[in-house]
N, C-alpha and C positions, 0 to 999 in steps of 0.2 A: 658523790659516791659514798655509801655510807658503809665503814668498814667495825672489827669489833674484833680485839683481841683480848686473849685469855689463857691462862694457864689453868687448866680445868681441877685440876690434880689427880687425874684417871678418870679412867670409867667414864668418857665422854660418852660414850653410849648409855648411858642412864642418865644426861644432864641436856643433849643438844635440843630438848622442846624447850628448855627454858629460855634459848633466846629466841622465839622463832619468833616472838611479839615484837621484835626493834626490827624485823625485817631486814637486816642487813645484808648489803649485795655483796660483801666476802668479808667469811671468817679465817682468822689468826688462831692458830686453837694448839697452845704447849700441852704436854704431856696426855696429847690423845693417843687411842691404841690404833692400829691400822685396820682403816674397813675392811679391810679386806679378809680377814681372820674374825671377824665380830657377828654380831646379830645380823637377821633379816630385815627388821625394824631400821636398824640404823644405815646401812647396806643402802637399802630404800630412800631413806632421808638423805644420804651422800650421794647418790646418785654417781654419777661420771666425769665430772666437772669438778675433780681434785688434783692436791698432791701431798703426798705424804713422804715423809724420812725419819726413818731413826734405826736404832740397832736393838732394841727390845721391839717388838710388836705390840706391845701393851703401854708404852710410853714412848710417844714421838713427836713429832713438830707436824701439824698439819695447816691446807690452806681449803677454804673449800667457797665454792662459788655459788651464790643462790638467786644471781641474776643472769638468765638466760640470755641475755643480752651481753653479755661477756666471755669470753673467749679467754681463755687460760694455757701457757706455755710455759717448758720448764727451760731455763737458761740453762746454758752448758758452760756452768764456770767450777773450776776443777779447784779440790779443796785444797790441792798437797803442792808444793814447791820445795824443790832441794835445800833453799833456806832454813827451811823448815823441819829438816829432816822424815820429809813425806807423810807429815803426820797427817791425818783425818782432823780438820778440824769441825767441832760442832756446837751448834748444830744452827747450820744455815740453808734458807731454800729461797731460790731465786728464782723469780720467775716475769714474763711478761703480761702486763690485761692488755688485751686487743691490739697488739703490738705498740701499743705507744708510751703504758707508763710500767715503769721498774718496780716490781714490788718484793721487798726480801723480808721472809720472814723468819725470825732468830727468836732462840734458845738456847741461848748461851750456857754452858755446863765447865764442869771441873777438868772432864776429858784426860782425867788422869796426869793433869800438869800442873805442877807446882808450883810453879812460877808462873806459867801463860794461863792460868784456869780463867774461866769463867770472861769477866772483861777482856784479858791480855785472848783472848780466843776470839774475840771481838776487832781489836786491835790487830791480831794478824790475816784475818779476814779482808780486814780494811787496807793493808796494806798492798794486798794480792790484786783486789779487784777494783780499786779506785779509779784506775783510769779508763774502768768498764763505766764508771756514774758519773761522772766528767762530762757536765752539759745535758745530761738527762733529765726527765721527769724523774719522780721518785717516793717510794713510799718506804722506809726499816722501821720493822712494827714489830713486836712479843719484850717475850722475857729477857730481860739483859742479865739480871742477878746483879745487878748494879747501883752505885751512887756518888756521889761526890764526895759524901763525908767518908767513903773508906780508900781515897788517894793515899799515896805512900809518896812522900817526897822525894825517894830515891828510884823513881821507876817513871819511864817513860811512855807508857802505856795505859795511864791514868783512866778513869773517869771523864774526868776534866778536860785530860787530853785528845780524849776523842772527841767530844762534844765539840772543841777547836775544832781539830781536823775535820768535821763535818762542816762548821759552817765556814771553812774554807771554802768547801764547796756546796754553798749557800744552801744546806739542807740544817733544816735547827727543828729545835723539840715544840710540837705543839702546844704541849700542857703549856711549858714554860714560855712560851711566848704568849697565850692566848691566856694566862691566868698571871703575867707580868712576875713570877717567882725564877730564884736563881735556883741554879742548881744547886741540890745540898739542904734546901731547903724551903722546901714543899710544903705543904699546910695537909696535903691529901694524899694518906698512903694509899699504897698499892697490891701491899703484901703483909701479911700478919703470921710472924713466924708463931708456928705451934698456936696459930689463932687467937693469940692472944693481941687485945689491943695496947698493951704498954711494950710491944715488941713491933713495932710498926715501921715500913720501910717504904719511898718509894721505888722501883726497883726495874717495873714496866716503861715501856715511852712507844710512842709512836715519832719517828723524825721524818720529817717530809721538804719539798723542794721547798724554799721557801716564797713562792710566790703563791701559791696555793693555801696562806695561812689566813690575810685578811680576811677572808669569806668561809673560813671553815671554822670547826667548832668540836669538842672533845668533854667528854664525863666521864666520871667515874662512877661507878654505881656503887648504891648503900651496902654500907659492912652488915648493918644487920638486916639487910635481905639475902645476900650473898655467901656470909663466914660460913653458913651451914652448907655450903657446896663444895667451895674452896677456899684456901690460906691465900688464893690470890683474888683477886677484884676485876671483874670483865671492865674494859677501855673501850669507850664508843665514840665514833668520831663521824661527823659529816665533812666528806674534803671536797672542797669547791673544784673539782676537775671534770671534763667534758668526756666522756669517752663514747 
């Protein structure tokens, strides 16, 4: 299954024929607007066989499927918990392929928390629905806004720390297992804040079950085919899974 995640930086509707050459049987797509309010053109290209979330229309989390042969369901995992103080966290979308494998695609934001932004919105995520991925198949792919090198010694919610808690439960990072690099320290960014390449981050990941990894495979695509689209870099991955 060949999947391709991106954080477009808007306006996906003037960008989706750029990947339509890698064919890929489902897109990961950050800060796309909702078809549902956009052109006929892109309408058309989205077809039915999506999902989308967010709280602007013009910037959200989307997943869209472009192999007929797939089947798409949205999982009913509920964001808020009294722990929590009912907060909305964002920006997470769960869903099922063809009832068998887990695919959650994130967007991690600042969500107006000061403390739990971006990672720690990650972290409490993971805390809620763990025992929903407990033995599953599984694919968590997009934008995290994250890395290793900005851990905070005094916080349990790390970076770092999740990447543990995941391969607790035997789900680990593509790149970094298939490119033998630790975290923190990547050779291939991801994101180029203000597009500049001496501000370079990697920041993206696709984490998947880990049996799925020997046979599977992951790129990044050229900055200088890309910067001119977005500050972040489309992720393409073949994962050796049967569906």
């Amino acid at each position: 299954m060949k999947i391709i995640t991106w954080n477009c930086n808007g306006a996906f509707r003037k960008k989706f024929h750029l990947l339509d050459n890698f064919y890929a049987d489902i897109l990961i797509i950050q800060e796309c607007e909702n078809p549902e309010f956009s052109t006929n053109e892109f309408k058309n290209w989205v077809g039915e066989n999506y999902l989308w979330k967010g709280n602007n229309k013009n910037k959200g989390l989307a997943i869209f499927v472009r192999n007929s042969d797939l089947s798409l369901k949205t999982l009913d995992w509920s964001d808020t918990n009294t722990n929590y103080k009912n907060e909305i966290l964002e920006s997470f979308l769960p869903c099922k392929i063809n009832d068998k494998l887990i695919l959650l695609g994130v967007w991690t934001k600042y969500a107006n928390s000061e403390v739990f932004g971006y990672i720690g919105q990650f972290w409490k995520y993971l805390q809620l629905h763990k025992n929903k991925i407990e033995k599953e198949d599984i694919i968590i792919v997009g934008d995290f806004n994250s890395n290793a090198i900005w851990d905070k010694w005094d916080r349990w919610w790390n970076h770092s720390d999740i990447v543990r808690e995941l391969e607790e439960l035997n789900i680990k990072s593509l790149y970094h297992e298939i490119k033998n690099e630790k975290q923190g320290e990547e050779t291939i960014p991801t994101f180029f804040l203000q597009r500049k390449e001496n501000k370079s981050y990697h920041i993206d990941y696709i984490f998947t079950s880990d049996k799925f990894i020997p046979k599977s495979n992951i790129e990044i695509l050229d900055k200088n085919k890309w910067l001119e689209h977005s500050d972040h870099l489309p992720i393409i991955s073949n994962i050796d899974i049967k569906l």
